[in-house]
C-alpha positions as CSV (number, residue, x, y, z in Angstrom):
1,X,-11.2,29.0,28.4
2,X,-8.7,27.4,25.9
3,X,-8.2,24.7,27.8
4,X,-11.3,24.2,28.5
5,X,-12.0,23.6,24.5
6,X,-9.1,21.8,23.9
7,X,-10.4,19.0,26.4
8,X,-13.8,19.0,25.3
9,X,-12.2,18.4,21.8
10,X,-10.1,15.1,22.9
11,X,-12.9,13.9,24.5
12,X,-15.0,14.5,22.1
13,X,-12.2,12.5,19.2
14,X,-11.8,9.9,22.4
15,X,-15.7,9.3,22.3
16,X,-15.5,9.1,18.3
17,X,-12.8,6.6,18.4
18,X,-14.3,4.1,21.1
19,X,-17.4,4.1,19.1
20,X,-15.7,3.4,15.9
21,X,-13.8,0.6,17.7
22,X,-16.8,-0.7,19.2
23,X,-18.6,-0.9,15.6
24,X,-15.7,-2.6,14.3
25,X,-15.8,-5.5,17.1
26,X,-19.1,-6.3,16.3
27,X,-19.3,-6.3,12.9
28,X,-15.6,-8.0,12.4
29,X,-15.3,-9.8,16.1
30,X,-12.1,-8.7,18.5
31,X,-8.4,-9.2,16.7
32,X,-5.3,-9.1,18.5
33,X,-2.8,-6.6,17.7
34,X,-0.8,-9.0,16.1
35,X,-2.9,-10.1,13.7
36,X,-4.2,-6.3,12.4
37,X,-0.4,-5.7,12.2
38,X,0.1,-8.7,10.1
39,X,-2.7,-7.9,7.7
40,X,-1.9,-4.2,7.3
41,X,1.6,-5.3,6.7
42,X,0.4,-7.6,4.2
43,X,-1.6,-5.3,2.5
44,X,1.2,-2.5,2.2
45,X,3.8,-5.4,0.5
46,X,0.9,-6.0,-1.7
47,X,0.6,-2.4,-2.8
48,X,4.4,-2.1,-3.1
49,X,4.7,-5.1,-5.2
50,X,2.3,-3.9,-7.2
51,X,3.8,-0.6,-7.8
52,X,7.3,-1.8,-8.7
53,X,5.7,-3.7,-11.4
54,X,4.3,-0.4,-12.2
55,X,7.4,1.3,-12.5
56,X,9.7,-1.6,-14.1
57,X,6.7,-1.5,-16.9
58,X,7.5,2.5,-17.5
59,X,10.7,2.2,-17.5
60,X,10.8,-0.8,-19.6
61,X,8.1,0.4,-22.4
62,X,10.2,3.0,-23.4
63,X,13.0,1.1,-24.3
64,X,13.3,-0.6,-27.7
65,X,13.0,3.5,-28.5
66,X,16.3,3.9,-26.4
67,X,18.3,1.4,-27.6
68,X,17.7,2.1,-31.3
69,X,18.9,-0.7,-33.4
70,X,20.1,-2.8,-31.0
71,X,17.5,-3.7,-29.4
72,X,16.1,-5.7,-32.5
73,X,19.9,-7.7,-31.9
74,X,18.9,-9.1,-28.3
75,X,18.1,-12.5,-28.1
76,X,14.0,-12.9,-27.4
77,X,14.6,-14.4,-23.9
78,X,16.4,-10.8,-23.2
79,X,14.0,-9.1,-24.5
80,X,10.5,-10.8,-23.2
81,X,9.8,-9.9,-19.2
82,X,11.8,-11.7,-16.2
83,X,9.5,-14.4,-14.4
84,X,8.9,-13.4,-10.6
């Protein structure tokens, strides 16, 4: 009997993710592998890119604080943000 659910429930998720397939076709048109894979690995590179500059602005905020005096003694090019 457990077996018996368990395959109505995969053909139930198979049935769930044809249809969302199909949907997608015809409201975006078919893609080949490649170019979803290219476009999801764009988008992640995107999101990490935005998140180190995230990060090197948290780190970085805090630090005239850290440096105390010194930080007054830098030259402005040293102290204004790197060009990427």
């Amino acid at each position: 009997m457990d077996i018996a659910k368990g395959e109505k429930v995969e053909a139930e998720l198979t049935h769930l993710i044809e249809r969302r397939h199909d949907q997608r076709v015809v409201e975006e048109g078919h893609r080949p592998s490649e170019e979803m894979y290219e476009e999801s690995t764009r988008r992640y590179q995107e999101q990490m890119r935005v998140r180190a500059r995230y990060e090197w602005h948290l780190y970085h905020r805090h630090m005239p604080k850290g440096c105390g005096g010194r930080w007054k003694s830098l030259p402005p090019t040293t102290r204004s943000r790197p060009r990427s």
